[in-house]
C-alpha positions in Angstrom: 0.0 0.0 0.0 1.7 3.5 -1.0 1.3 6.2 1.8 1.7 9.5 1.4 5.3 10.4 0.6 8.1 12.5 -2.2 10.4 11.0 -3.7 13.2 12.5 -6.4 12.8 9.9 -9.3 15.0 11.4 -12.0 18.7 13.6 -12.1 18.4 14.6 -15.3 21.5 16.2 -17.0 20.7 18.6 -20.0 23.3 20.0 -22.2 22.7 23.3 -23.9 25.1 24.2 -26.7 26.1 27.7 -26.3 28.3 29.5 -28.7 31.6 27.4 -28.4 30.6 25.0 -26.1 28.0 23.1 -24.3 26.9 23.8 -20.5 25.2 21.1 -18.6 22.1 22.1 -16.6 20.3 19.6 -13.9 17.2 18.7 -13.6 15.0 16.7 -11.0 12.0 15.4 -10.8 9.9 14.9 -7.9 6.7 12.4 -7.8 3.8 12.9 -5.2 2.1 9.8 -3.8 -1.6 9.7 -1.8 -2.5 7.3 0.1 -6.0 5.6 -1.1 -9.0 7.4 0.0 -12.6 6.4 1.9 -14.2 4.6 -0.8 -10.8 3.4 -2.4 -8.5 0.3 -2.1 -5.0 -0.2 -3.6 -5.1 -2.5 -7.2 -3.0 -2.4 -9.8 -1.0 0.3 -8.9 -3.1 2.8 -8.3 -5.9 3.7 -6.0 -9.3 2.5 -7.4 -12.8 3.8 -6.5 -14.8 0.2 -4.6 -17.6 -1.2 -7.1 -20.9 -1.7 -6.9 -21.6 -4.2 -3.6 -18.5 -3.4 -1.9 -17.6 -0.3 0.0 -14.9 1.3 2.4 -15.3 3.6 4.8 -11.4 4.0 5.6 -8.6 5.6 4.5 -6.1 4.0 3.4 -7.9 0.4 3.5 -6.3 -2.3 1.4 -9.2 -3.7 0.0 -12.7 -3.0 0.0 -15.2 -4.9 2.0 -18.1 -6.5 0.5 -21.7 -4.8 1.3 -22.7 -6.1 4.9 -26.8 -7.1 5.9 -29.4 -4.4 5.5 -26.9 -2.0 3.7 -26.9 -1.0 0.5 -23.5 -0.6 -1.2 -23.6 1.9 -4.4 -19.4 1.5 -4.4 -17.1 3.9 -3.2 -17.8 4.8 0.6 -21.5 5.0 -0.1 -23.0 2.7 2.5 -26.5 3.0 2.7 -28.6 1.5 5.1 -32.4 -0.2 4.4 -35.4 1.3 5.6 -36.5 0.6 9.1 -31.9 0.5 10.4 -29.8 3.1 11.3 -25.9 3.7 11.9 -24.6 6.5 14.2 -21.9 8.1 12.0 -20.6 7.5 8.2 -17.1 6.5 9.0 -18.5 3.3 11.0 -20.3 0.4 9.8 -22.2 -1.1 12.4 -26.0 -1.2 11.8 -28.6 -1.3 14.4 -32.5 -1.9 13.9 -34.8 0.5 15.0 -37.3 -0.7 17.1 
């Protein structure tokens, strides 16, 4: 799983020719990684949004979960729950009947 992080990835030397000779100039290169979001997991090489039935509330999850009872999962983090439950917060996924 990538986290959040810089890295230099290149030294680059370019040479410019001036009028009798050439004079290097350096170049670097620097790449910015994120770590997956809510509603992401790590695949591939890059962070990719859940599907359909599956869902993931934290960041920086491997993989996403599948949709749990009396939930429906639209992908993403999108975790909504079925008529007649309840959850106390969107970052959790524990869902309690009403009664």
């Amino acid at each position: 799983m990538i986290k959040s992080t810089s890295i230099v990835i290149a030294n680059l030397v370019i040479f410019l020719r001036g009028m009798d000779n050439y004079k290097p100039y350096e170049a670097y290169f620097t790449v910015n990684f994120r770590e997956c979001e809510a509603g992401e997991e790590f695949g591939s090489g890059t962070c990719e949004v859940c599907d359909s039935g599956f869902y993931s509330l934290i960041p920086g999850e491997e993989l996403c979960k599948p949709c749990i009872d009396h939930a429906n999962c639209t992908g993403g983090n999108k975790l909504l729950v079925e008529e007649g439950y309840w959850r106390d917060t969107k970052m959790r996924d524990e869902i309690l009947e009403c009664y």
